[in-house]
N, C-alpha and C positions, 0 to 999 in steps of 0.2 A: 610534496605530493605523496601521497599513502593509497596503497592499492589501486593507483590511476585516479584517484580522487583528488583534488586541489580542494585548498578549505574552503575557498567560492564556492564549488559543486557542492562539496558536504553542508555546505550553508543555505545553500537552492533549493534542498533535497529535504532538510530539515523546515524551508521554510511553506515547502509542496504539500507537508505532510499534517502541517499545521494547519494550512488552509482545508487542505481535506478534514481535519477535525472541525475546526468552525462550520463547515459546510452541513456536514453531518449535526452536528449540534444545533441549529441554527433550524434546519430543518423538521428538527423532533426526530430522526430515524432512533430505533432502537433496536438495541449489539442484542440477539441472543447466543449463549451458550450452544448452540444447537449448528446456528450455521447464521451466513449473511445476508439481506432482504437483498431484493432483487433491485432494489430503489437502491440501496447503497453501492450492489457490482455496477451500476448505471455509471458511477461517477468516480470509480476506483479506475487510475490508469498505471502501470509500469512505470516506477520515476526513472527506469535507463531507457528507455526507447517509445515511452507516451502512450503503448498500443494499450486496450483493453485489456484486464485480468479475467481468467475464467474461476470459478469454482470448481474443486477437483480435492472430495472427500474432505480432510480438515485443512486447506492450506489454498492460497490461491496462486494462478500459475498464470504466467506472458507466454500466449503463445506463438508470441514472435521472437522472443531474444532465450526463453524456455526458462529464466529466472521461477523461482517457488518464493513463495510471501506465507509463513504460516500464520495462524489465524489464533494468539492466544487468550484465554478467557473472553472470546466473542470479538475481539479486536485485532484487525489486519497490522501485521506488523509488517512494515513495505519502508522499512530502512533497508541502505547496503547492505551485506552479509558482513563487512569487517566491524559495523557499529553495532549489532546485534547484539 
């Protein structure tokens, strides 16, 4: 277990994030540089606690558990902080 992670969870986590790319893909949305479409916060959630992410400047934030998700070259980076 690594930072309260077991390789299950980091495999769960990995496999959440993936599906959010198919989804997104799949969909046609498109990343700008700029910021996130509102269609894509629609279906971003917290992989530790499930709740909605907000947007807040460049980085998205749980405003439930207070986790930050930044947001590099147009793409939500929403891995643990240890896999970063």
């Amino acid at each position: 277990m690594l930072y309260g992670f077991s390789l299950k969870s980091k495999f769960q986590l990995h496999i959440i994030s993936m599906e959010i790319f198919l989804r997104v893909k799949k969909k046609g949305y498109r990343m700008s540089d700029e910021a996130i479409s509102e269609e894509l916060l629609e279906i971003l959630a917290c992989p530790y606690c499930k709740k909605r992410v907000k947007l807040e400047g460049e980085k998205l934030i749980c405003p439930e558990c207070g986790r930050e998700y930044p947001i590099e070259d147009g793409i939500p980076n929403m891995l643990p902080d240890e896999l970063r």
